[in-house]
N, C-alpha and C positions, 0 to 999 in steps of 0.2 A: 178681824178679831174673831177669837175662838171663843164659842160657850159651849159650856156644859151643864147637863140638868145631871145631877144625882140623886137617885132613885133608889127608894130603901123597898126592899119586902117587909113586911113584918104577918109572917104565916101562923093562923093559927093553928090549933094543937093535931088536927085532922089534918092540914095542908102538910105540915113540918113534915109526919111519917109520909104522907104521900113523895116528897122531894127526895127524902132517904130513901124511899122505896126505891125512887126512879132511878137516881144515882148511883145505887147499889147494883139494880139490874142492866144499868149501861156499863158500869165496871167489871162486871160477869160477862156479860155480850165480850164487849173491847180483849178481853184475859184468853175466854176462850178461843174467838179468833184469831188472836196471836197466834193461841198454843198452834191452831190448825193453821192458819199460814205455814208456820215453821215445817208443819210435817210436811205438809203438800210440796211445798221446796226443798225440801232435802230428798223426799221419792222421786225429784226431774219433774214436776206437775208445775205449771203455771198459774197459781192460785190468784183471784180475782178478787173482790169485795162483793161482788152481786154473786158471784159462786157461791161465799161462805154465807149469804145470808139468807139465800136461798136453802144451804142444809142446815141453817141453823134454824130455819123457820120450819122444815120439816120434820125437825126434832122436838120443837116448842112444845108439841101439844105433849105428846108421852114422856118425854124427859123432865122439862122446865114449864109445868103447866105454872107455876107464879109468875111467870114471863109477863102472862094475861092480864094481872094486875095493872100495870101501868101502858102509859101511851108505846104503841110502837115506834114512835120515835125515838124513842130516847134509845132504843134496839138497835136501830137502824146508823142513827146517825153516831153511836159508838163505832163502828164497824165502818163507817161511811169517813171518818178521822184516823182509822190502822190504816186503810188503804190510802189516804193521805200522808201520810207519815210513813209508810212504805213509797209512797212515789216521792216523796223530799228525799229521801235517805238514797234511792237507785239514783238520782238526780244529781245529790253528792257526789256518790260512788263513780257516776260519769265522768262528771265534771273535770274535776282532778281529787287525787288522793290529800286535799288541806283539812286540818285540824282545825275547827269551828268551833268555839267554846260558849254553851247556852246560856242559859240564863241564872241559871243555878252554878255557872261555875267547871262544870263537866260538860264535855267533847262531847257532840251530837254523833250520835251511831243508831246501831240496831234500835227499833221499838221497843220501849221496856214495860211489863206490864203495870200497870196500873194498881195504887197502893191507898191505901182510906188512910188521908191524912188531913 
């Protein structure tokens, strides 16, 4: 027999921006590393997840100092799910050339960036 507990949040007015904050900053993280996967692989470069988050953490302080606002997890582990979803995708790509259709209806492929919906 299965059970399940269902767990509400209910955040007050300080927590709520802080979850938007973080959300926000992990959708930024995840976007940009995209972008930067992509170039790195198209200049013949072997782009990693601990490479980009390493120059992304080099960049935090001068570029993205609101970065610092929220936990670095929420940083990390953005960036720590592209390179998951780049290793499912080359996995596919091995596998055999089949059309897999997700959950939304539409054929699994490239990573697509991430959108506030």
């Amino acid at each position: 027999m299965r059970v399940a507990h269902k767990i509400a949040l209910d955040p007050n007015t300080t927590q709520r921006s802080y979850f938007v904050r973080a959300s926000g900053t992990a959708r930024f993280a995840y976007n940009w590393a995209l972008g930067a996967w992509k170039k790195q692989y198209q200049a013949d470069r072997k782009p990693s997840e601990v490479c980009l988050r390493r120059q992304l953490n080099a960049r935090k302080r001068g570029q993205y100092p609101w970065m610092f606002d929220v936990t670095k997890c929420a940083v990390q582990e953005a960036i720590i799910d592209l390179g998951a979803a780049f290793r499912g995708q080359l996995a596919l790509d091995v596998a055999q050339k089949v059309r897999v259709i997700n959950c939304h209806g539409g054929y699994l492929g490239h990573p697509a960036h991430r959108t506030r919906r």
